[in-house]
C-alpha positions as a printed Julia matrix, in Angstrom:
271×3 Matrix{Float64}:
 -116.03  -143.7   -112.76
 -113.6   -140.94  -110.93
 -115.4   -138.28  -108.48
 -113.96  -135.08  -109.86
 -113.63  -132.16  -107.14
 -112.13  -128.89  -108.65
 -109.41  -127.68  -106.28
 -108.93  -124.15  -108.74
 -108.86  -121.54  -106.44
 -110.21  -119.07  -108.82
 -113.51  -121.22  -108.72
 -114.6   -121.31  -104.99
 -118.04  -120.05  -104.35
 -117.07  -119.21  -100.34
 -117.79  -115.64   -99.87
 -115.33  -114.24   -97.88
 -115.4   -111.17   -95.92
 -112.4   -108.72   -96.35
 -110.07  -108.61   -93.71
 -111.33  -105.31   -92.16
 -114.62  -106.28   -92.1
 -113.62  -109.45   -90.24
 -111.59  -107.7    -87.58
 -114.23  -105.0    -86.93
 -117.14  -107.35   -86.5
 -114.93  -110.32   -84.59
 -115.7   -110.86   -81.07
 -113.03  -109.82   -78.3
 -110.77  -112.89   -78.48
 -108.12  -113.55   -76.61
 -104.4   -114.68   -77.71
 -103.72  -118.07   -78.42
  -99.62  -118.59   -77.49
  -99.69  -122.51   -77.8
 -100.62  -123.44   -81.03
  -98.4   -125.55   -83.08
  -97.89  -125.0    -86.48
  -97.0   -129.19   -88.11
  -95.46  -127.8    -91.4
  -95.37  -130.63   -94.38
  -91.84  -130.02   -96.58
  -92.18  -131.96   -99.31
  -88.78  -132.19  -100.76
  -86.5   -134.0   -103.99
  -82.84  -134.95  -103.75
  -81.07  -132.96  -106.58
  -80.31  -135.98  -108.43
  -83.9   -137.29  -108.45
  -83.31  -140.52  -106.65
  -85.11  -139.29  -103.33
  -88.18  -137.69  -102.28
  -88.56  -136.52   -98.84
  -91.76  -136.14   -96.91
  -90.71  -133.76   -93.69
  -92.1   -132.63   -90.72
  -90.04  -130.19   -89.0
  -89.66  -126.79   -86.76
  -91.95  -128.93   -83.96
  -91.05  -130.69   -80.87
  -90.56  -134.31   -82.44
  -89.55  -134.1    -85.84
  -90.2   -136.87   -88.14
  -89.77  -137.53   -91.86
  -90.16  -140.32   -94.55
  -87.43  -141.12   -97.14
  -88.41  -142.83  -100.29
  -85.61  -144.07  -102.64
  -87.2   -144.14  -105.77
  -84.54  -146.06  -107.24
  -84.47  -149.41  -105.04
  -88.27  -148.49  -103.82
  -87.66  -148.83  -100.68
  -89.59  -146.31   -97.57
  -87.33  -145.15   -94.63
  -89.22  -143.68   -91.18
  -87.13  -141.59   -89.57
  -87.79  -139.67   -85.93
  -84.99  -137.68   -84.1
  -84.36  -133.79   -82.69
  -83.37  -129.9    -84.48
  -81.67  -127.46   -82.87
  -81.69  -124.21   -84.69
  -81.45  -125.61   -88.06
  -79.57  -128.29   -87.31
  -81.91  -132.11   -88.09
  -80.54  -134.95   -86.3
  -82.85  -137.97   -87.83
  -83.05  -141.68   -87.08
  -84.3   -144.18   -88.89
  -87.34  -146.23   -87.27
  -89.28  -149.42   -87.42
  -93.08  -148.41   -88.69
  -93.87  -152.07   -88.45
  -92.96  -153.96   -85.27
  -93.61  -156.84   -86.76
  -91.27  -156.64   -89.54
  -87.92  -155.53   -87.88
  -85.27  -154.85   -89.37
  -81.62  -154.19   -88.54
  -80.57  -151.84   -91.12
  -80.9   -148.98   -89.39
  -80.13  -144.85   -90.94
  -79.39  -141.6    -90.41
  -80.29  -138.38   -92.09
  -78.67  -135.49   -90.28
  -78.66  -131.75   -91.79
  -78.89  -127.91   -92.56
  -82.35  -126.33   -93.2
  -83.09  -123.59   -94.23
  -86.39  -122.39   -93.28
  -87.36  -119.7    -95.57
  -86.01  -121.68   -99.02
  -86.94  -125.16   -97.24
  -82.98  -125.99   -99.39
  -81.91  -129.18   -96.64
  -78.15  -130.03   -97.02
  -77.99  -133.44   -95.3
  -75.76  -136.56   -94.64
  -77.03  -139.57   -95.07
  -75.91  -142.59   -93.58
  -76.55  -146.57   -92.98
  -75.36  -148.69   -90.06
  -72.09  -147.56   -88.31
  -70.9   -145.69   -91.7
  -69.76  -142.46   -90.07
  -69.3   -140.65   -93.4
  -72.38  -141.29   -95.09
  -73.29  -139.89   -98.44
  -74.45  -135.91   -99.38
  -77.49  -135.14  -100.4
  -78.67  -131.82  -101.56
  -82.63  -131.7   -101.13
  -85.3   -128.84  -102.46
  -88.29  -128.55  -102.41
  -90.57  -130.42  -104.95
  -92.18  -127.86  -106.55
  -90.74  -124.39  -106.93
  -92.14  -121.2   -107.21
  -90.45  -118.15  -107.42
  -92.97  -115.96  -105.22
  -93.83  -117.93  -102.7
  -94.77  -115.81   -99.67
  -92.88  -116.32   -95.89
  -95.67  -115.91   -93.3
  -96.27  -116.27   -89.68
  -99.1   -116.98   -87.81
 -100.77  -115.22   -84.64
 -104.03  -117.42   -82.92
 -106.9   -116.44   -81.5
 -109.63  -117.8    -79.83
 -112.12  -118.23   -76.59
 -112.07  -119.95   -73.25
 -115.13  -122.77   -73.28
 -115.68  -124.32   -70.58
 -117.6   -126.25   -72.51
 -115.19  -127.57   -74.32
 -113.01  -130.76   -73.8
 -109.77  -128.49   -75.08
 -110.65  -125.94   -72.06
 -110.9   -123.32   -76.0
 -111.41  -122.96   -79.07
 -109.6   -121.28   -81.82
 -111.94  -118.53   -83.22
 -109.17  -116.51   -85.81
 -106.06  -116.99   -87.59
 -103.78  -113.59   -88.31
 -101.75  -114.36   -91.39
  -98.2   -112.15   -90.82
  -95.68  -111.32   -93.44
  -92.51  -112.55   -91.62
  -90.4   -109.92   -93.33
  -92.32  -107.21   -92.39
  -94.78  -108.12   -89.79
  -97.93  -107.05   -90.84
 -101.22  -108.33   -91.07
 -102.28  -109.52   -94.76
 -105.54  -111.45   -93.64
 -107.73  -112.13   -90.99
 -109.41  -115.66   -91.48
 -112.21  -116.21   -89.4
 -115.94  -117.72   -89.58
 -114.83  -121.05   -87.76
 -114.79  -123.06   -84.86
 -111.37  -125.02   -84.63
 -108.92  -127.14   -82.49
 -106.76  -124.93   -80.21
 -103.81  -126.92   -79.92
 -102.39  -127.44   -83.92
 -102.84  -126.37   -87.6
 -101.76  -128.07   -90.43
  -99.67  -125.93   -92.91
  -99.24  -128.04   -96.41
  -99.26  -127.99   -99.76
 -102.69  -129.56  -100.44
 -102.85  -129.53  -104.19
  -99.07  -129.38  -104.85
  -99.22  -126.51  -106.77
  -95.64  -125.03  -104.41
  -97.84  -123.19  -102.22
  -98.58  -123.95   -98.93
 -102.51  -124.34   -97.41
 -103.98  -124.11   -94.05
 -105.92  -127.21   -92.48
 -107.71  -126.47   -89.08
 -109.53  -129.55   -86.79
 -113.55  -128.45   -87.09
 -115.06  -128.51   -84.12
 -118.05  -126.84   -84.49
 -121.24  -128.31   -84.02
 -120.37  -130.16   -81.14
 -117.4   -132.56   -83.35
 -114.52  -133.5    -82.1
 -111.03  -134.17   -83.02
 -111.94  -137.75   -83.37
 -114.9   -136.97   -86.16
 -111.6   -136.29   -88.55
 -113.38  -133.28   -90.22
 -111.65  -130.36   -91.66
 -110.94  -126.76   -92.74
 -109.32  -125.5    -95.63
 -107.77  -122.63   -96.02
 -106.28  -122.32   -99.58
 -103.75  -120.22  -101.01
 -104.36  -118.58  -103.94
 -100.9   -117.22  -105.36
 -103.1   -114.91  -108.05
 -104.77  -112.59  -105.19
 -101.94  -113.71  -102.38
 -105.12  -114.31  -100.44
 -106.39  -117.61   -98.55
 -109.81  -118.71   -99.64
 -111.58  -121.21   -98.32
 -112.75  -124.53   -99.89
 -116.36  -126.17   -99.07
 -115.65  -128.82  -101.63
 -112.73  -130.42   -99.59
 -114.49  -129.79   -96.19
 -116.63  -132.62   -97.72
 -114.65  -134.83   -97.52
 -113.73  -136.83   -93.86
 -110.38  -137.59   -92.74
 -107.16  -136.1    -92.43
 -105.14  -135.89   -95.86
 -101.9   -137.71   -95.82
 -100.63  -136.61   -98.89
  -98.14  -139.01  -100.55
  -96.26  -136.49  -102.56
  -93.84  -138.71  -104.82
  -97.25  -139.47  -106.45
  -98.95  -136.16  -106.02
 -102.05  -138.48  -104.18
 -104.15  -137.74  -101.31
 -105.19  -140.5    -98.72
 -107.91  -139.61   -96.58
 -108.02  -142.59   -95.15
 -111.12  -145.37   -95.34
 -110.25  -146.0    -98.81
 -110.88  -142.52   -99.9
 -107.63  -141.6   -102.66
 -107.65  -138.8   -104.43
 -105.02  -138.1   -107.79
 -103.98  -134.4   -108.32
 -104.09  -133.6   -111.9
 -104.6   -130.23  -113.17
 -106.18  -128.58  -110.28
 -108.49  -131.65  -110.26
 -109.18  -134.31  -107.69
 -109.62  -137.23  -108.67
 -111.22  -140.33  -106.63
 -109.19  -143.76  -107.72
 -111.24  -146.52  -107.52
């Protein structure tokens, strides 16, 4: 039998406060300049042979190429400058080398997440073109920023905590929401699409009630493209691990044997 956890937005029972309520009554926190934000792209080749699982905009970008044609998964690791994704292919295995070895290098844009990239095996200096996009389009799908808050603890083994997340619209640069209510890792977010519906969630490290980073529990933030508001969602903070989502499939692994099918707004447990 599946375990069915509805992902709808429109269903959440979280009560949240509006976003001048939440500023007034926050505490006096202090800015938060470090934070990195490790944004999931999940992205198709044009042609539909490709699907590619990137992590970019962050000090050591990284990606996974599947060829859904020959079925075959490429790791790849390398540097960005600007736009610019220079992208090597490496060994997840070190027990199965290999010496094929590739290269994806390329154009991103940021705000379309459009990649125009070469792709090349061996010493091939030409390569082939590939014209990626992302997965699943929407036509409205908002360009924010991020500004972090949080307190000094002493206490804690991060030296602080973040305590409030400003979401910014990027072409504008105001403040839309104020999410708050949480005790989280100071150091990283996770900005994905969770339930591949084209928009992209929030995922924060809890680490209230004394948890650590290494208790793999989390907070979600989700978007809901109806009220342009993120709500957040007790049902998946049920859940522990961090979700590796395997978007070719539209799965969630979260690890320990625990994954999930998105159909429908649904998730579903395979057994």
């Amino acid at each position: 039998m599946k375990t069915k956890l509805l992902l709808c937005i429109a269903a959440l029972t979280f009560s949240n406060l509006s976003m001048a309520e939440t500023v007034l009554n926050a505490p006096e926190y202090k800015p938060l300049n470090n934070v990195r934000v490790s944004m999931q792209r999940m992205l198709k080749s044009t042609e539909g042979r490709y699907f590619l699982s990137l992590y970019a905009g962050i000090w050591n970008p990284h990606a996974t190429l599947y060829d859904l044609i020959e079925d075959q998964i490429i790791n790849l690791k390398g540097l960005q400058k600007g736009d610019q994704l220079n992208l090597k292919s490496v060994d997840a295995d070190p027990e199965n080398i290999t010496s094929r070895t590739y290269q994806l290098s390329g154009m991103l844009n940021a705000n379309s997440g459009d990649l125009k990239a070469m792709f090349a095996e061996g010493d091939d200096a030409l390569g082939k073109s590939i014209q990626f996009e992302p997965a699943i389009k929407v036509t409205d799908k908002p360009n924010f920023i991020f500004k972090f808050y949080g307190l000094e603890d002493i206490q804690q083994p991060y030296g602080s905590v973040l305590k409030r997340v400003d979401i910014v619209n990027k072409n504008n640069n105001s403040v839309v929401q104020a999410l708050s209510g949480f005790s989280a890792f100071p150091k990283s977010i996770g900005y994905m699409d969770v339930n591949f519906d084209g928009y992209y969630d929030i995922v924060l490290s809890d680490i209230s009630e004394e948890r650590t980073i290494q208790d793999k529990r989390y907070i979600y933030w989700m978007f809901n493209p109806k009220t342009q508001q993120f709500q957040r969602s007790p049902q998946l903070e049920r859940i522990i691990g961090f979700p590796k989502l395997q978007g070719d499939k539209q799965q969630i692994d979260f690890g320990d044997g625990q994954m999930y099918q998105v159909e429908k707004g649904l998730l579903n447990r395979i057994e």
